[in-house]
N, C-alpha and C positions, 0 to 999 in steps of 0.2 A: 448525659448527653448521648444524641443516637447517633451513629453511625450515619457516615454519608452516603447518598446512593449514586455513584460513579455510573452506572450504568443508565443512568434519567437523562435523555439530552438537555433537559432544563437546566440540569447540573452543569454538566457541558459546556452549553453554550453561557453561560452566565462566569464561568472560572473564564473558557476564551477572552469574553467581554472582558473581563476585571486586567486580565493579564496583558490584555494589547494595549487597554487604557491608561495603565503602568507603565508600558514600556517594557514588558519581563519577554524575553526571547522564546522562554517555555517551561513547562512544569513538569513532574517525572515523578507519579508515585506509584511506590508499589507496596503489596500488602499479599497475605498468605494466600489470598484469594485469585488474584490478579497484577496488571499494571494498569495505569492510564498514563498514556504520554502524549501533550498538548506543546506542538511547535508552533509559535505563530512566525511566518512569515513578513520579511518587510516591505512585501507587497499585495497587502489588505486581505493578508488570506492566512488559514492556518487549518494544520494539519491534527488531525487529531487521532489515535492510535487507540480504541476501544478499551476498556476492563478487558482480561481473557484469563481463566482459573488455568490454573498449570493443568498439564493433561488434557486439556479441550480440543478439537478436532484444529487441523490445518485451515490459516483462511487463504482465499482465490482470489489474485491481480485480475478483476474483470478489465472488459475493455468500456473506455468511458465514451466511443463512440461507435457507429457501425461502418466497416471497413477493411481492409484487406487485412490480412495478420500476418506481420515479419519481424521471425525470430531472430535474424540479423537484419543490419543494415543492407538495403537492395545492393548498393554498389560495392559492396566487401564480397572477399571468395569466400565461399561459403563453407564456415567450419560446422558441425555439430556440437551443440553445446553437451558438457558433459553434466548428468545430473546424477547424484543430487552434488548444489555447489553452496556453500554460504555467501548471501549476499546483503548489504546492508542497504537501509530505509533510499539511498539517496541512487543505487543501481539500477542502468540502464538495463533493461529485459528484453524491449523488443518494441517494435513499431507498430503504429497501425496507417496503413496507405489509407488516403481516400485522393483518387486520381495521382497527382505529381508531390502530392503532398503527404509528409512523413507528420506524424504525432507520434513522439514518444513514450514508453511505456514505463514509468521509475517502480522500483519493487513496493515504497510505502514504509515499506518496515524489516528490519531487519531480522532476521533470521535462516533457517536451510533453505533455496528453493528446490523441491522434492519431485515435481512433476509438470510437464505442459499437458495441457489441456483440451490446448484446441490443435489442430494441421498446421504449420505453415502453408500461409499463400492462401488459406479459409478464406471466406468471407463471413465476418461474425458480426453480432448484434450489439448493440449497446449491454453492457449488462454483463454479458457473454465471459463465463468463465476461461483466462487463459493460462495461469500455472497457479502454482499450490505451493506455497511456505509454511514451513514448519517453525510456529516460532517456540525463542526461545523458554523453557518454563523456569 
């Protein structure tokens, strides 16, 4: 029997399929190589947490639209975050304005957050790299 390839979004997206279909909340493997961890959501969405070999490079909270960048909320005084801080998959990081309107920014996955990336108050792109976690190996 071969080994499965975690890394194939066909994989993927067919364990997603199986597991919503089920009713399973979410799955969590790991292996000398990696983890894969698949939350599904119960509202028709689900999160999914890549393979990553221990020792692999930090991944980047982009921004998933383009828009002002705030590391706090506009209306709070404004502290300095202190980095690096652990923060888990469900942490508020930071905002992105577009006009009056806040989106916010959740970390994804838990681990160090080690670095921001972009200015406060930027104006960044879809895409647009904004801090860096270290996760755990």
């Amino acid at each position: 029997m071969s080994a499965i390839d975690f890394s194939d979004p066909a994989t993927t997206a067919f364990l997603t399929e199986a597991l919503t279909a089920a009713g399973v909340g979410g799955l969590e493997i790991s292996r000398p190589d990696g983890q894969l961890r698949i939350v599904v959501s119960g509202e028709g969405g689900a999160q999914v947490a890549a393979l990553r070999a221990p020792g692999s490079p930090p991944v980047d909270v982009k921004a998933p639209l383009a828009g002002h960048f705030c590391v706090e909320h506009p209306a709070a005084a404004v502290t300095p975050q202190t980095l690096p801080r652990s923060v888990s998959d469900a942490d508020l990081l930071g905002f992105i304005r577009v006009g009056h309107v806040l989106l916010p920014l959740r970390a994804g996955r838990s681990g160090v957050l080690t670095r921001l990336l972009a200015e406060p108050g930027a104006l960044v792109g879809f895409g647009d790299p904004l801090f860096e976690i270290e996760l755990p190996s």
